[in-house]
N, C-alpha and C positions, 0 to 999 in steps of 0.2 A: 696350096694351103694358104687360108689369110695368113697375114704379115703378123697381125697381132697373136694368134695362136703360135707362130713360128717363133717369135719372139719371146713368152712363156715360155714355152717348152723346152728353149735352150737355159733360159737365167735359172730357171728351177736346179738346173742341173751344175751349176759354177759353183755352189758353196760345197764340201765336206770333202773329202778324200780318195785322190784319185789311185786308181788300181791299173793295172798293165793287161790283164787281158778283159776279153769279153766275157763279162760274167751274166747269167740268169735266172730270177729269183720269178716262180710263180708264186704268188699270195692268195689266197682263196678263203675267201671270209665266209662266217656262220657257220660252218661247220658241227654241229651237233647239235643246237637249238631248234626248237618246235616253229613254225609258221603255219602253213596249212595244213591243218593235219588228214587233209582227202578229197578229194572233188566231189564227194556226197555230202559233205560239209562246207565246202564252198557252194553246193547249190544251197543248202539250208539256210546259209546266213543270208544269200541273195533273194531267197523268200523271206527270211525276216525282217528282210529291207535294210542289212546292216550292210554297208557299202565295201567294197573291196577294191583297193585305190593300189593301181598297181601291176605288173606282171610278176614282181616278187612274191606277193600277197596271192596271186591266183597259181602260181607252178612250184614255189620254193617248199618245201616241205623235208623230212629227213630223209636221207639219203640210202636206199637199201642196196640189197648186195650188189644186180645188176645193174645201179647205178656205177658204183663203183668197179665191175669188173669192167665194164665198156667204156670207161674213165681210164683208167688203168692201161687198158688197151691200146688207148690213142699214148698215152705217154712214154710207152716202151717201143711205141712205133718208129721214133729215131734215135739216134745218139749224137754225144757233142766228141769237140778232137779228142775228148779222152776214151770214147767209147760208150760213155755214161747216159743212160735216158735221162728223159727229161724228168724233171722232180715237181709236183705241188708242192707246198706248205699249206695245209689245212689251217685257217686260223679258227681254233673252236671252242664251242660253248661247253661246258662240261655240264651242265645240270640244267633241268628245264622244272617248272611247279609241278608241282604234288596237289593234280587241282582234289582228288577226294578229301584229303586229309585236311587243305585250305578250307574247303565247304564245309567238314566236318566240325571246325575251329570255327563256325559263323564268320568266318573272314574276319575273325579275331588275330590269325597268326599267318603267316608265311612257311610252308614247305616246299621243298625240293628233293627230286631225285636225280638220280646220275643220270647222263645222257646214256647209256648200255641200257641201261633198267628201262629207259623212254622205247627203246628200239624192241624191247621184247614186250610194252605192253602195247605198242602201236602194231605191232604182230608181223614186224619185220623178219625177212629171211632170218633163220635163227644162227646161220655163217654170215650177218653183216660183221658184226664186230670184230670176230675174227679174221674176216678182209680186212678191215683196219689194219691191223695189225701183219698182213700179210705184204699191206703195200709200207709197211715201217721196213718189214725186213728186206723188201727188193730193194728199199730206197729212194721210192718215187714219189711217196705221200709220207710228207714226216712231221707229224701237228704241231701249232703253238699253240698261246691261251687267247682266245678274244674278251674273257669274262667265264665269272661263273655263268648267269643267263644274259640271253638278250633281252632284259627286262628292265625297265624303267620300274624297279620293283616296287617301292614305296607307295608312289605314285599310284600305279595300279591298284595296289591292296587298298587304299584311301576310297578310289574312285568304287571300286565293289562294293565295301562298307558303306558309301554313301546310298548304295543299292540304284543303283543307274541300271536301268531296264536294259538297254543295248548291252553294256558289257555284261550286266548277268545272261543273258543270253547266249552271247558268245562263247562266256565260262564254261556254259555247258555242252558246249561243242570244243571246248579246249582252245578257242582261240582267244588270243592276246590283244591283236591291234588294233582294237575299233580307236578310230579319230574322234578326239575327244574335244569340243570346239572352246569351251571354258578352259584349255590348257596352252600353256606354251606351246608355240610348233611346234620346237625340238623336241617336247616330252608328250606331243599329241598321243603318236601311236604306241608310247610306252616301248620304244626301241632300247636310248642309250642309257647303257648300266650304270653310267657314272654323273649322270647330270643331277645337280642339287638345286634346289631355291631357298634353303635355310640350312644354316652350318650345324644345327641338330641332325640333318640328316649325313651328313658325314662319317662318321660312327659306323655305323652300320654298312654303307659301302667298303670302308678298308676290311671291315669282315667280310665282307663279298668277293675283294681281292683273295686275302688270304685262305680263304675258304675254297675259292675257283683253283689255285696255285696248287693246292694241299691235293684236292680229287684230280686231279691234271694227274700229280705222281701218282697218286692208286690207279687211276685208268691206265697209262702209257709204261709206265715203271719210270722216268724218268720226270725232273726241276724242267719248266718250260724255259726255255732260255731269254725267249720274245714274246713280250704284249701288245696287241694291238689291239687299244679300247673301242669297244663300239661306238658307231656315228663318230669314231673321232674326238669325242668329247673326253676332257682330261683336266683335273686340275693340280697342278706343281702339291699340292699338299697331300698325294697320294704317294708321294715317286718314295718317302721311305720306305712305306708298307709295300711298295713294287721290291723294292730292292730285298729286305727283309725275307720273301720269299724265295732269293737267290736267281729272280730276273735279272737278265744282264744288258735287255736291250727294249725300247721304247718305238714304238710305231705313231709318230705322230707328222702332222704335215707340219711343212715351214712355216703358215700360220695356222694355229691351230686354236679349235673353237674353246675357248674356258669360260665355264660359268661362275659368275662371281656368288654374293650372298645372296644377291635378289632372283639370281636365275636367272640375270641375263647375260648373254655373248660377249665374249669382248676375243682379240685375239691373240696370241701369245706366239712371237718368235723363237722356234728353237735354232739352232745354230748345227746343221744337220752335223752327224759326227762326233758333235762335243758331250761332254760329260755331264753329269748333275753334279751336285754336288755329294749327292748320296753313291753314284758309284756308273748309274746308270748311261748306257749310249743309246744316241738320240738315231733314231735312223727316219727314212723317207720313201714312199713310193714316188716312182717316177715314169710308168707308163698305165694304160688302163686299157681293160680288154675284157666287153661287156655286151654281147650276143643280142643275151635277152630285154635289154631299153630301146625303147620306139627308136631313137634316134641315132643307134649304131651306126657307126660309120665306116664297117668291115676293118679286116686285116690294116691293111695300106693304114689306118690312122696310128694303129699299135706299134705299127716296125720305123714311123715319121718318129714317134716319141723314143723307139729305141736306139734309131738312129742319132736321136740330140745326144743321148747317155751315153752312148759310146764315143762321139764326140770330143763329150768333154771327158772321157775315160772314166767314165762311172757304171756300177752294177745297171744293168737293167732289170727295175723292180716292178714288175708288172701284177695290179689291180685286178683281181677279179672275183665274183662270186657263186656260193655254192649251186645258185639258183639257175645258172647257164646249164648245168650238167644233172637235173635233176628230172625224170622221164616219169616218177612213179603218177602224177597227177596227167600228164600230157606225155607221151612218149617223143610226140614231135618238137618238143621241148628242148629234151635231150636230144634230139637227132642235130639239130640245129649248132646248139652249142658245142658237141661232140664237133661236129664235121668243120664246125669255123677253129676250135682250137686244133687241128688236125692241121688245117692250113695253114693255121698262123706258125706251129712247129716246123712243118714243114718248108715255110719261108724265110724262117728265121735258120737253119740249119742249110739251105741253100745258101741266102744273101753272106754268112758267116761262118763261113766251115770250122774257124777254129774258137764258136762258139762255146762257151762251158756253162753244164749246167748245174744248180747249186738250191740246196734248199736256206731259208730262211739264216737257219744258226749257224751250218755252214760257211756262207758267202760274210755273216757278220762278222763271223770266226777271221775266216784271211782277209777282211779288211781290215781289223781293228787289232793283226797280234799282235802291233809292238805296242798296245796302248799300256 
């Protein structure tokens, strides 16, 4: 490994609170949110000449039942010293647009439906949901919130009304992310829910929190415990409205991207661990394990970075997303990410026998009881 990667990897992991066994946290982002909604629709837009920048953008799509049974599958396939398979934390979107009702409103308003409602009109096996909830009760997939959508939502509704031909286009194929060259990078393809460029739009983002937090309990029956904002982007004047919701815990990196008034970047230390001042624990990922980008670099980089974490007696919090394990657009999609996280379980439960495995709120739970 270069010197300079080996060296990251360990200092990432010196600041927050060290724990006594090996603990293991999968994270798995997007979970419920709309992207491609079908590879008849990805040829469509690629005859309309609307570019598609990405392996996320060409396989990522929701997630149906045989997704997640052969998901499932691989996860129950070991156990850590306790006995216990392995666990995801879904991190997920709860609500995706209401593109009829939006069209109908002349892209005057904003609507949204639940991510269930998304799954029965995309004409999902009609037992996906209730997998959901099949793997809440085995143990192995136990969701947090990422957002209400993965939408750059204002943003978008702006660029529609303005009647920009590509994204009307896409509208009517339900996609979201045409790259928008008059925009911010960050807010090009209308990804992160929380970026601003004027403090009017702030408002209506903490409604978005609250609002994502509220359907999070009606879908699951349960307060999410953990946020992990999309793209990462966050800014300190949300963390009441996080808290107010009865979140107890913040997914942010140790610098993390904040947008100021004008929308531009700047970065923000958190102090992994510590508190806000509103109530909230600051937590961190620390390893990453990503199949489907060009530049993977198998298992061996995953277990290098889990190895710094245990090291310095830290959870190992491994990065991942829904779009590894998603077959309905490519099956060999899913074959691929199935079979790599197969191995990586499988070497992680060799290299570490008295491995344990933990999800999300779990593993924050016994690091942080005496806080």
């Amino acid at each position: 490994m270069e010197l300079t990667n080996l060296i990251k990897i360990n200092l990432k992991n010196i600041p927050g609170r060290r724990v006594k066994k090996k603990l293991v946290v999968i994270e798995s982002d997007d979970w419920g949110g709309i992207r491609m909604p079908s590879r008849d629709v990805c040829n469509k837009l690629i005859d309309a000449k609307i570019p598609i920048v990405g392996n996320f953008d060409l396989y990522d799509t929701l997630a149906d039942k045989k997704d997640l049974d052969l998901l499932f599958e691989v996860l129950m396939s070991v156990r850590d010293t306790n006995g216990h398979h392995a666990v995801m934390t879904p991190i997920t979107n709860v609500a995706n647009p209401d593109f009829k009702r939006i069209k109908d409103s002349d892209f005057t308003q904003y609507f949204y439906e639940s991510f269930p409602e998304t799954l029965k009109r995309y004409g999902r096996d009609p037992e996906t949901f209730s997998t959901w909830m099949k793997g809440i009760e085995l143990g192995i997939f136990i969701p947090e919130l990422h957002g209400r959508e993965h939408i750059s939502v204002q943003f978008w509704m702006q660029k529609l009304r303005d009647g920009d031909k590509r994204l009307r286009t896409a509208f009517e194929h339900e996609y979201v992310n045409v790259q928008m060259s008059d925009l911010n990078p960050v807010v090009s393809s209308f990804r992160p829910e929380l970026y601003f460029d004027n403090p009017n739009q702030i408002e209506y983002l903490k409604t978005s929190i609250t609002e994502g937090a509220g359907l999070f309990k009606d879908i699951f029956g349960y307060v999410p415990r953990a946020f992990a904002p999309t793209n990462s982007i966050f800014h300190p004047v949300f963390e009441q409205t996080v808290a107010e919701t009865g979140i107890k815990y913040l997914n942010v990196n140790q610098f993390n991207p904040v947008p100021d008034k004008n929308g531009n970047l700047r970065s923000k230390y958190y102090p992994v661990g510590s508190k806000s001042i509103h109530g909230i624990t600051y937590y961190t990922r620390n390893c990453s394990f990503e199949p489907i980008i060009p530049n993977y670099k198998g298992v061996d980089a995953t277990i290098r970075q889990m190895e710094a974490a245990f090291r310095w007696r830290k959870p190992a919090v491994i990065c991942t997303h829904r779009a590894n394990y998603i077959g309905t657009i490519d099956e060999k999609n899913r074959e691929r990410g199935l079979r790599e996280l197969k191995l990586l379980l499988d070497t992680i439960v060799r290299k570490w026998p008295d491995v344990v495995f933990m999800s999300s709120a779990d593993m924050l739970r016994a690091v942080h009881s005496n806080d």
